[in-house]
PABABA-327650 format. One record per residue (C-alpha): z, y, x; residue in three letters. Coordinates in steps of 0.25 Angstrom, whole numbers, plus 5000, padded with zeros to 4 digits. Example, Ala and Ser with C-alpha at 12.3 -4.5 7.8 and 13.67 -1.06 7.14 Angstrom:
// PABABA-327650
+------+------+------+--------+
|   pz |   py |   px | residu |
+------+------+------+--------+
| 5031 | 4982 | 5049 |    Ala |
| 5029 | 4996 | 5055 |    Ser |
+------+------+------+--------+
//
This chain:
// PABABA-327650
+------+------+------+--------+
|   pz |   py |   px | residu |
+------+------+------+--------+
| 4965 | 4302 | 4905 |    Unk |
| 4954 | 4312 | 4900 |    Unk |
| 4965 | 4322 | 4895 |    Unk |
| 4963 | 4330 | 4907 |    Unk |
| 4948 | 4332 | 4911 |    Unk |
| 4949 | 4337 | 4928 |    Unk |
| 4937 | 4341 | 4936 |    Unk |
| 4941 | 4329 | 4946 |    Unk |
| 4944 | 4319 | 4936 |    Unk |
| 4957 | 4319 | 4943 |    Unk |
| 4966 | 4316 | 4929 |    Unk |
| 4966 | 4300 | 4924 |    Unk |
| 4979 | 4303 | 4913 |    Unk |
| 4993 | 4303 | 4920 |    Unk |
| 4998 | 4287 | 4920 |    Unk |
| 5006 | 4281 | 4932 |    Unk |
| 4994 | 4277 | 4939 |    Unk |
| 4988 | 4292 | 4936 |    Unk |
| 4997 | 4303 | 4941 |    Unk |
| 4991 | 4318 | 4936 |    Unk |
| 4998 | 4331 | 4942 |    Unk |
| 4997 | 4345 | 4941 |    Unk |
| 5005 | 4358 | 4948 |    Unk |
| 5007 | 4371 | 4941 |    Unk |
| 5003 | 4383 | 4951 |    Unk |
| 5015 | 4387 | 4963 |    Unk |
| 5020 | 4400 | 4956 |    Unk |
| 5018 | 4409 | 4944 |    Unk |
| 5005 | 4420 | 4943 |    Unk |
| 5007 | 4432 | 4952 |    Unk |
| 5002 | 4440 | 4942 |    Unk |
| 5012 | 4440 | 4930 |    Unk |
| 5002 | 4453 | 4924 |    Unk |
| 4989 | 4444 | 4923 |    Unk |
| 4989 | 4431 | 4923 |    Unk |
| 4976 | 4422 | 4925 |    Unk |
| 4972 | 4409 | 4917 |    Unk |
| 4962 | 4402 | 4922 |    Unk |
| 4959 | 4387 | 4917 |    Unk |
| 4952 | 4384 | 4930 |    Unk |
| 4965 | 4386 | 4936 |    Unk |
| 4963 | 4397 | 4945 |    Unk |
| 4973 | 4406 | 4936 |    Unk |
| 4988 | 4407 | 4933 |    Unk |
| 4986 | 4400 | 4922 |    Unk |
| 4976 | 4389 | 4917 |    Unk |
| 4981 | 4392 | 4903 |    Unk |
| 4981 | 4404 | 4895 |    Unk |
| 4993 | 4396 | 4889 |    Unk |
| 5000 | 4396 | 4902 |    Unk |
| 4997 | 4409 | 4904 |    Unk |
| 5003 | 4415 | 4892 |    Unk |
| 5014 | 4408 | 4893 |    Unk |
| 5018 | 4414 | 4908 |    Unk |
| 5019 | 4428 | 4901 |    Unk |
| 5034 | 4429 | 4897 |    Unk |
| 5036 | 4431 | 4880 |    Unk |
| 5038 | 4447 | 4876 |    Unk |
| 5032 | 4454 | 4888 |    Unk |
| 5031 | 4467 | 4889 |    Unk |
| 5020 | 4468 | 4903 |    Unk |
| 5005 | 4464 | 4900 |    Unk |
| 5001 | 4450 | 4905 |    Unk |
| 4987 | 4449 | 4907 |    Unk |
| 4983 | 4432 | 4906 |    Unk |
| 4966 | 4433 | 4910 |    Unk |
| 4960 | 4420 | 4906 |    Unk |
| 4948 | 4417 | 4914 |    Unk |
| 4935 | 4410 | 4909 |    Unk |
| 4937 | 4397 | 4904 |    Unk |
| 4941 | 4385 | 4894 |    Unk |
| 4956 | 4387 | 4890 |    Unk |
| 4959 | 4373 | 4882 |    Unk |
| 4972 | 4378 | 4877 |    Unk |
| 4980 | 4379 | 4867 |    Unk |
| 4987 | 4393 | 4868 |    Unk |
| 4999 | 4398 | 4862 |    Unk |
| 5007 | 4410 | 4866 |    Unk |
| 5021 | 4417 | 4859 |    Unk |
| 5029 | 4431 | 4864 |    Unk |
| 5018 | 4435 | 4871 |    Unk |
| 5016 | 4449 | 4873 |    Unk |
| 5008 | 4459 | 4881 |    Unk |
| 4996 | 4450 | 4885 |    Unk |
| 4982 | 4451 | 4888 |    Unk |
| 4974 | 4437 | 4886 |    Unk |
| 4960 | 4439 | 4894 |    Unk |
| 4950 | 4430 | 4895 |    Unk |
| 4935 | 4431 | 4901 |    Unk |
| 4928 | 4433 | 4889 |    Unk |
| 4927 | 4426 | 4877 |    Unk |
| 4916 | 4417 | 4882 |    Unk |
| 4923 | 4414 | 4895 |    Unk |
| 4937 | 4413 | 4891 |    Unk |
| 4941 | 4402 | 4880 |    Unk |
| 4955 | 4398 | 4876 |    Unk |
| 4953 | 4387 | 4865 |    Unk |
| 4960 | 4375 | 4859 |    Unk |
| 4959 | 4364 | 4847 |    Unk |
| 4969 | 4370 | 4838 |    Unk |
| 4973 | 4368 | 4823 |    Unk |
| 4981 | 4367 | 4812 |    Unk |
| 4979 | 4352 | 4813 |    Unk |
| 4982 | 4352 | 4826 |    Unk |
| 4995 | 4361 | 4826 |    Unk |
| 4999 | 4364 | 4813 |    Unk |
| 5010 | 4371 | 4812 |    Unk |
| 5022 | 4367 | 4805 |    Unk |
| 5024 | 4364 | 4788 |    Unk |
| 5036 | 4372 | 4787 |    Unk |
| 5030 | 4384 | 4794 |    Unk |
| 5023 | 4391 | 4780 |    Unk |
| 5015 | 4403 | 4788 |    Unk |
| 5017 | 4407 | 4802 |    Unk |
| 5011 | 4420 | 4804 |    Unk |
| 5022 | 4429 | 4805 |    Unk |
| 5027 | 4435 | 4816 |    Unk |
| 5037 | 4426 | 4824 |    Unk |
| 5036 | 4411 | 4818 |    Unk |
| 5025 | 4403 | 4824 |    Unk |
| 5009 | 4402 | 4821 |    Unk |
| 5002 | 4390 | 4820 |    Unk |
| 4998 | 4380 | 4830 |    Unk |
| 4985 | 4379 | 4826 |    Unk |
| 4978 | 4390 | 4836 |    Unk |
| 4972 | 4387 | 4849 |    Unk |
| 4977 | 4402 | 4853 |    Unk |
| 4990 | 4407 | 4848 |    Unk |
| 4998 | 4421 | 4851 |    Unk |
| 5009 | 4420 | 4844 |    Unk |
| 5021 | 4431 | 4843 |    Unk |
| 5013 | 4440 | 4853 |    Unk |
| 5010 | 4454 | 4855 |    Unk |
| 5001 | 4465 | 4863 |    Unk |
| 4991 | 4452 | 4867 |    Unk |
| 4977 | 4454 | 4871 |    Unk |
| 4967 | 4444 | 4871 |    Unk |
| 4952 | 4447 | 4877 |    Unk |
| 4940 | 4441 | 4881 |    Unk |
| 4941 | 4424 | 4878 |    Unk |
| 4939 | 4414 | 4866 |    Unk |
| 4950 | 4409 | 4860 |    Unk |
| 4948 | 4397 | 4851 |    Unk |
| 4951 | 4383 | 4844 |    Unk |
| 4944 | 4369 | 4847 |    Unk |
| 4946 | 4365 | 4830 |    Unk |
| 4944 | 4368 | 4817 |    Unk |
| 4955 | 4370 | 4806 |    Unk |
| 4965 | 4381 | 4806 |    Unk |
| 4963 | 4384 | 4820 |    Unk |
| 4964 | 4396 | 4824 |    Unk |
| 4961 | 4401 | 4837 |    Unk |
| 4968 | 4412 | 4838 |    Unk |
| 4981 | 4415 | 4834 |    Unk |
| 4987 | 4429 | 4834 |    Unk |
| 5004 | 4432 | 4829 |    Unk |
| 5008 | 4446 | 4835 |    Unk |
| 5004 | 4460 | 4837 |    Unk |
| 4996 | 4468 | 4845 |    Unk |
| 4986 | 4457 | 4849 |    Unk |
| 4972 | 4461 | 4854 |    Unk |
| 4960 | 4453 | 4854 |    Unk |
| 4946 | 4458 | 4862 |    Unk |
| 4932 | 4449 | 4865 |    Unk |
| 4942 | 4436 | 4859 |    Unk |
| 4934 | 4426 | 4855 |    Unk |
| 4941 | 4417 | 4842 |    Unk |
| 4937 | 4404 | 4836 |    Unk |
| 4945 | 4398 | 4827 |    Unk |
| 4944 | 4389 | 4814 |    Unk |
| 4949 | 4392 | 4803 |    Unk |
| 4960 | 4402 | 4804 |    Unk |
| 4954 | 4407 | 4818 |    Unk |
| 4961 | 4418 | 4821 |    Unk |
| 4976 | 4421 | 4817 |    Unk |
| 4979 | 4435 | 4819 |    Unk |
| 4994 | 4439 | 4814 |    Unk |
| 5001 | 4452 | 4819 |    Unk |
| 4991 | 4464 | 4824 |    Unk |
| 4978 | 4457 | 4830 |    Unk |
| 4965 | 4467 | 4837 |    Unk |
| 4952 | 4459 | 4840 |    Unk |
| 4941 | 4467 | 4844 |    Unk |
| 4926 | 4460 | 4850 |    Unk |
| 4933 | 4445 | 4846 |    Unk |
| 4924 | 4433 | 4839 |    Unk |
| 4932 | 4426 | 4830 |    Unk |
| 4926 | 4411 | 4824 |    Unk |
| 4934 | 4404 | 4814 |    Unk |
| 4934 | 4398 | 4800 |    Unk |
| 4940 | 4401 | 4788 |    Unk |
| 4951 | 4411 | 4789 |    Unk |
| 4946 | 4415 | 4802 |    Unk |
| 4956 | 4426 | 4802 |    Unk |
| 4972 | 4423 | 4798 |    Unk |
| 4983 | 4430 | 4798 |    Unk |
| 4994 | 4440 | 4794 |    Unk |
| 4991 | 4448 | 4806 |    Unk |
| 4983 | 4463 | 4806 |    Unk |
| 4971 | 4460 | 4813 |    Unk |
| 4959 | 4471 | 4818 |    Unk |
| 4946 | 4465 | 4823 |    Unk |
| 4937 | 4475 | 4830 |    Unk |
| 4921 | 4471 | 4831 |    Unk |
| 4926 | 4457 | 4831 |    Unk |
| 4916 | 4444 | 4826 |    Unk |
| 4922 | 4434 | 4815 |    Unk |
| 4914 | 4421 | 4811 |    Unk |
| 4918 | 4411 | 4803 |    Unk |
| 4914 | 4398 | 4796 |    Unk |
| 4913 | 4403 | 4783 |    Unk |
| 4926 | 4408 | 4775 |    Unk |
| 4935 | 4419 | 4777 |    Unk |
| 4936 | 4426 | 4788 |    Unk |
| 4952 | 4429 | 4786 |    Unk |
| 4963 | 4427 | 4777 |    Unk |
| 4971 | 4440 | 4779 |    Unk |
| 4987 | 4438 | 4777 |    Unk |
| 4992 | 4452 | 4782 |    Unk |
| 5005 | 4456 | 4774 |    Unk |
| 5010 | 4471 | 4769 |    Unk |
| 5008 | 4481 | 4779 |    Unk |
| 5000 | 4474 | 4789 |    Unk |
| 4984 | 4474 | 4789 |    Unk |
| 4975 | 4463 | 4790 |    Unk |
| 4963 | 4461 | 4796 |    Unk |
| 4954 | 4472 | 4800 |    Unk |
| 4939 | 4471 | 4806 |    Unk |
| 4931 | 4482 | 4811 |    Unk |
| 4917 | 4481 | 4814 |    Unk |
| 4919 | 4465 | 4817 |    Unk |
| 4908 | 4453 | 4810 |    Unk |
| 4912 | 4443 | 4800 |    Unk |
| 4902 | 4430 | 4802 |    Unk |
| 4900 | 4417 | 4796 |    Unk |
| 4888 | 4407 | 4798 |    Unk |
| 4875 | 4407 | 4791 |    Unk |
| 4878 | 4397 | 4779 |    Unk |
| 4892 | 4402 | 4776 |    Unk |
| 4898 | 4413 | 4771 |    Unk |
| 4916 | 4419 | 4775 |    Unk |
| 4923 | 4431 | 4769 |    Unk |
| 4931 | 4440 | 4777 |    Unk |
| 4944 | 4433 | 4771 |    Unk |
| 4955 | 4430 | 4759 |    Unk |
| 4969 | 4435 | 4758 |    Unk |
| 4972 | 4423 | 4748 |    Unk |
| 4972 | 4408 | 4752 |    Unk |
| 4968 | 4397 | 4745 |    Unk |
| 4982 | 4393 | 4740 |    Unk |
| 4984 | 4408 | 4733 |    Unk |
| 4992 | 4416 | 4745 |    Unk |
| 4986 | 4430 | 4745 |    Unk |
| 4990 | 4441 | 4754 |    Unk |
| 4992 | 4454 | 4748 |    Unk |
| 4991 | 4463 | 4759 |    Unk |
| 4979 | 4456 | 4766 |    Unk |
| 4969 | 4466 | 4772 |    Unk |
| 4954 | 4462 | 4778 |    Unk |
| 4947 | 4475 | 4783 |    Unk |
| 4932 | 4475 | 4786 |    Unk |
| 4926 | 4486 | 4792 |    Unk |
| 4914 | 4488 | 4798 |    Unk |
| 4910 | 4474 | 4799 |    Unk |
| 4899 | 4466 | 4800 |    Unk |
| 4897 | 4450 | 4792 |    Unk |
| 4889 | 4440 | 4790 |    Unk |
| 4889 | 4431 | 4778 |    Unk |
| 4903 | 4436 | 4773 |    Unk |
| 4905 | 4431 | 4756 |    Unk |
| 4900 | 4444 | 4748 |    Unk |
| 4915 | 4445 | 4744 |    Unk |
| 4919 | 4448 | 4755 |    Unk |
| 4933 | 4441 | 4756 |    Unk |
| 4936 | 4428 | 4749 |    Unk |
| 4950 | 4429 | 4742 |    Unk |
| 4958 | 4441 | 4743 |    Unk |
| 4972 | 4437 | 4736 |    Unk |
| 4976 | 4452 | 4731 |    Unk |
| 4971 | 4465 | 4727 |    Unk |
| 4980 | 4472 | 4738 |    Unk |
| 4973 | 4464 | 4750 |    Unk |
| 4965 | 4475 | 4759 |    Unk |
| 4949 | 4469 | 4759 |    Unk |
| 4943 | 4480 | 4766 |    Unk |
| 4928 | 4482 | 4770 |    Unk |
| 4921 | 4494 | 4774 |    Unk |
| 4905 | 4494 | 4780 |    Unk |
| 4902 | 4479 | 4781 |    Unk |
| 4888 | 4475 | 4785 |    Unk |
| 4880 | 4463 | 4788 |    Unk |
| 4880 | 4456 | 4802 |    Unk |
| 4865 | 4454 | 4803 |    Unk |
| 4859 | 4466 | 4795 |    Unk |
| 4870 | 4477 | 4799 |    Unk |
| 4868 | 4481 | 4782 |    Unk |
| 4881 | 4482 | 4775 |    Unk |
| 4886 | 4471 | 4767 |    Unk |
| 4885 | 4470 | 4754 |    Unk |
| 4899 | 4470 | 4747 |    Unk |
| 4899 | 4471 | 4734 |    Unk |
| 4904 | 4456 | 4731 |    Unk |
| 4916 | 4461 | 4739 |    Unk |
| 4929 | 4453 | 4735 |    Unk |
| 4936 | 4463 | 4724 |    Unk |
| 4949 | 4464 | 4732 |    Unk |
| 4941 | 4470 | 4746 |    Unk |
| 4937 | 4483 | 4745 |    Unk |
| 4927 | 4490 | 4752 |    Unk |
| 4930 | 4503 | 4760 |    Unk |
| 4923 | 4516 | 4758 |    Unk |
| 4918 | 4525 | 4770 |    Unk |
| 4922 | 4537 | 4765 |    Unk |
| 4934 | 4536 | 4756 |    Unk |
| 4940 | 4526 | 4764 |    Unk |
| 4936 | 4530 | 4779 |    Unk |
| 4951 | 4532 | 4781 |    Unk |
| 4954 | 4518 | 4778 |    Unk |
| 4943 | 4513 | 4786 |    Unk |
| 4947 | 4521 | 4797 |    Unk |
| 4962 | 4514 | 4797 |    Unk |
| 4955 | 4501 | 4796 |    Unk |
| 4948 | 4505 | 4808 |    Unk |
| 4960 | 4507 | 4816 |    Unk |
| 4967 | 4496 | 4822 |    Unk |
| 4979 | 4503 | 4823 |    Unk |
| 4979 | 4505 | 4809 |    Unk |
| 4979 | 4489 | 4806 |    Unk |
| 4986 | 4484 | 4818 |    Unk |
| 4999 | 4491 | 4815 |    Unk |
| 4996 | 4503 | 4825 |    Unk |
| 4993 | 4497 | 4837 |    Unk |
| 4980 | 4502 | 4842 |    Unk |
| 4973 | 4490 | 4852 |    Unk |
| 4963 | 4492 | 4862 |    Unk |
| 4950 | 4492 | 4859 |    Unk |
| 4937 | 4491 | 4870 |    Unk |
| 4928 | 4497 | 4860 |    Unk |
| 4936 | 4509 | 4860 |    Unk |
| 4943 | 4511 | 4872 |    Unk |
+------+------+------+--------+
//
């Protein structure tokens, strides 16, 4: 009893005195193009879970799952899955969130790292993708109920394309391995707010965090990083973040790591710039940062000795590439609003 909260108060726990029933609807959805979730139940689907799991692995036709506005308690997790479009109402309408962490779900001792492309991810995310490709996720929050490693988003495949997505997460909040577009997303987390082996572009996208880095960057030989263009970096009055480390506490560096900055605005950002960067041959790049509140560029002549700092002129046809999410996300060109 008080598992299950009803609006008639009809559910007493299920004993032999108590009897509790439930029917699933008479036949599949109509429509196998769109489908609808609803948690009101007035939709295919109550569950984005459910939803995602109707749509057969590897398809090669679009499926469209709109969520409506709502509460989605629910831990999702989804594998195979290609060709989808996940909408909601917005992201103050639409919420899919659960109490997830590495606590709660850690994943397995023998399993060392588990970022690359077909072994599994961790447990620990309230919203998972896993394995998938040419995904879309538009207009809801997406998020996790505790603190930890927790992210609440976490991203394994390619051509994954997030607009008006709402993050919050802990420590570790978003995950993004393989090729990752966000453009007019918030992201909230903790330390390491970013992770991943992935190449990740963020277009006038927000980042707050608690105080700490902002990401620690893990992209190997020939694959880029993480790229922000015209986004905000934030931490609280009180407390100062970095936009990230390539080296952990521990000693592991990445060598090929790569954080671009351009034409970005921040706000109580260390005057280094980045905290730990492992090796000389990381790619710290920054071009034209100001300050949030007085629009004034940045002072950044404290920068961490590994970044460098981009030149206008000699380097405009660097900054250009940078730019270009084509030229980080291994050629695919996503869609963009602001430009279409």
């Amino acid at each position: 009893e008080g598992v299950l909260t009803l609006p008639d108060h009809s559910f007493h726990g299920i004993s032999k005195e108590h009897n509790w029933s439930f029917k699933t609807k008479d036949s599949a959805p109509a429509s196998t193009d769109t489908l609808i979730v609803d948690a009101n139940g007035q939709g295919d689907f109550n569950t984005v879970q459910g939803a995602l799991d109707f749509i057969p692995d590897f398809s090669q036709k679009q499926t469209v799952i709109l969520i409506q506005a709502g509460d989605y308690e629910e831990l999702v997790y989804a594998r195979n899955k290609t060709n989808v479009k996940i909408k909601g109402a917005g992201m103050d309408r639409t919420r899919v969130h659960y109490a997830n962490n590495e606590v709660f779900n850690p994943h397995p001792l023998t399993v060392k790292t588990n970022e690359w492309p077909g072994t599994f991810p961790s447990r620990r995310a309230a919203f998972m993708l896993d394995n998938c490709n040419d995904i879309l996720l538009e207009d809801l929050t997406i998020a996790t109920d505790l603190h930890g490693q927790a992210e609440g988003l976490l991203l394994n495949g390619e051509r994954i394309a997030l607009y008006s997505v709402h993050i919050i997460g802990s420590g570790d909040a978003l995950q993004a391995n393989g090729t990752i577009y966000m453009e007019s997303c918030e992201l909230d987390g903790g330390g390491d707010t970013i992770l991943g082996r992935g190449s990740l572009f963020a277009y006038r996208s927000n980042f707050r965090n608690d105080g700490g880095p902002f990401s620690w960057v893990r992209n190997t030989t020939g694959n880029h990083g993480d790229v922000f263009v015209e986004c905000t970096f934030a931490a609280p009055d009180g407390k100062k973040a970095d936009y990230g480390r390539t080296k952990s506490n521990h000693g592991t560096a990445y060598p090929d790591a790569e954080f671009v900055v351009i034409n970005c605005k921040v706000k109580n950002i260390i005057p280094q710039g980045w905290s730990a960067i492992g090796e000389k041959s990381s790619r710290m790049y920054e071009f034209n940062t100001c300050d949030m509140e007085t629009g004034k560029p940045v002072d950044v002549s404290q920068r961490h000795a590994y970044s460098r700092q981009l030149d206008a002129q000699k380097d405009a046809a660097l900054i250009a590439d940078y730019m270009n999410p084509a030229f980080v996300l291994k050629g695919w060109q996503p869609f963009s609003y602001l430009k279409n």
